[in-house]
N, C-alpha and C positions, 0 to 999 in steps of 0.2 A: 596325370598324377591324381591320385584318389585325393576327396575334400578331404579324407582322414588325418594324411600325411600332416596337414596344416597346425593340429592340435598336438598339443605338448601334454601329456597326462602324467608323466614322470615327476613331482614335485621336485628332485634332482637336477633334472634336466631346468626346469626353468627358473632357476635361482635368476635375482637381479640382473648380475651381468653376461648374461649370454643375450639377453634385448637392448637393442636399441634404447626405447623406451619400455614404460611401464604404465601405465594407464587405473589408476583407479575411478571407475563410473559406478554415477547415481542416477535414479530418477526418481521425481515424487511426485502425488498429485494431491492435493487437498482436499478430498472426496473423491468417489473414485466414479465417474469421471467427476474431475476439478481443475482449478489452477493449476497447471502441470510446468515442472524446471528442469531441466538435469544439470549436473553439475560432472567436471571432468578434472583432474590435477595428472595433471602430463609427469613423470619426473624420467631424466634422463638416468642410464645407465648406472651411475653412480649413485643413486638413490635421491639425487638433488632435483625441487622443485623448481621445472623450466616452464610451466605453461598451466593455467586455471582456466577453463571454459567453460560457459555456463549460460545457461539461456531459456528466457518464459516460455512455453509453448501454448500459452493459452488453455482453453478446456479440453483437456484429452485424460486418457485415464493411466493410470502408474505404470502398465505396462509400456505405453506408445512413451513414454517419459523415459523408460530405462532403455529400451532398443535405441531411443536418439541420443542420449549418451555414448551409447557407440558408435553409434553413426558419427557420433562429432570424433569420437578419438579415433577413431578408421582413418576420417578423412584430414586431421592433423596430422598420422602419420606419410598418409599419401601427399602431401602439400609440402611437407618437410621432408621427404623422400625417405623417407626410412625405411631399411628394407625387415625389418619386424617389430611385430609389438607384443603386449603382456598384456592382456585386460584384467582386470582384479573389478567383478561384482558379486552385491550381495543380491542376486535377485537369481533365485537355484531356477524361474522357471529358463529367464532368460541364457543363461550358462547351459541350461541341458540342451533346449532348444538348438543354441549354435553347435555342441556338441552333436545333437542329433539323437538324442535322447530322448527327448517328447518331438510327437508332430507340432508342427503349426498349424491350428487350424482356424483360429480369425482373422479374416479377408484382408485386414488393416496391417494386422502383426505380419501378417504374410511378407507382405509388401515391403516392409522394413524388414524384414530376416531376407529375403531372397538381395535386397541391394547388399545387407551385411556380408553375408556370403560373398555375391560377384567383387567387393571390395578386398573379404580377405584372400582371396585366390591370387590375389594381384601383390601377395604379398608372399616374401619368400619363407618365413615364416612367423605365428600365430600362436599364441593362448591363449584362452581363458578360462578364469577359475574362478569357486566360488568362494566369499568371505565370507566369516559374520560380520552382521554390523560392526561393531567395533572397531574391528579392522579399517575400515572402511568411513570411516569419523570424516575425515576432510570431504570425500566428495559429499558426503552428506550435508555438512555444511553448507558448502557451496549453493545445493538445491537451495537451503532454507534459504539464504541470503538474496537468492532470482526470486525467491519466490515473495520473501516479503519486498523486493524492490520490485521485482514484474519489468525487470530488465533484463539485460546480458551481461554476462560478463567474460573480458578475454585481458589477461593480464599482459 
């Protein structure tokens, strides 16, 4: 099966309920490289908030922040077995990149796009899209709130 197949670019096609879940992901970093968080708000099909994750990564830069936001919603859905998910980020480099849109070309980011990848294969199917900020308000929060605690959080 081509990696294509995976992506839903049809905004029809992936209204709320045709996933499982839904995923909105953030990552920040307080300087870039800085303090680095992401934050993740899981919500089930229904549009109901089932799951908040969130977590310091210490000094890395906003990109390695926003790929391990998906890395975390990936592997929530892999853990909870769901066989699809919806990613909703505002970071267009990140979205193109999985798309396959822009190359990946730092050694780091690589490294995390290529696990992103072998994760979403494993699933039956995949999107992501990109928001404005706006859109996108809770997982933001989330970052700020790891970020000013320099904790985790998993609700």
């Amino acid at each position: 099966m081509k990696q294509s197949s995976f992506f839903e670019d049809d905004a029809r096609q992936t209204s709320r309920g045709t996933f499982a879940i839904t995923a909105n992901i953030d990552g920040g970093a307080r300087g870039n490289p800085g303090p680095a968080a992401f934050g993740v708000i899981i919500r089930n099909a229904q549009g109901e908030i089932v799951e908040e994750l969130g977590e310091y990564l210490g000094i890395q830069t906003n990109n390695v922040a926003e790929y391990s936001g998906l890395l975390a919603a990936l592997e929530y859905a892999e853990r909870e077995r769901m066989a699809s998910l919806r990613v909703l980020s505002d970071s267009e480099l990140l979205v193109r990149q999985m798309r396959g849109q822009y190359k990946v070309k730092n050694p780091v980011l690589r490294e995390l796009f290529d696990r992103a990848q072998a994760m979403v294969r494993r699933l039956q199917k995949f999107s992501i899209e990109h928001v404005l900020r706006e859109s996108n308000r809770d997982a933001d929060r989330l970052v700020n709130q790891v970020l000013d605690s320099r904790g985790r959080i998993k609700s």
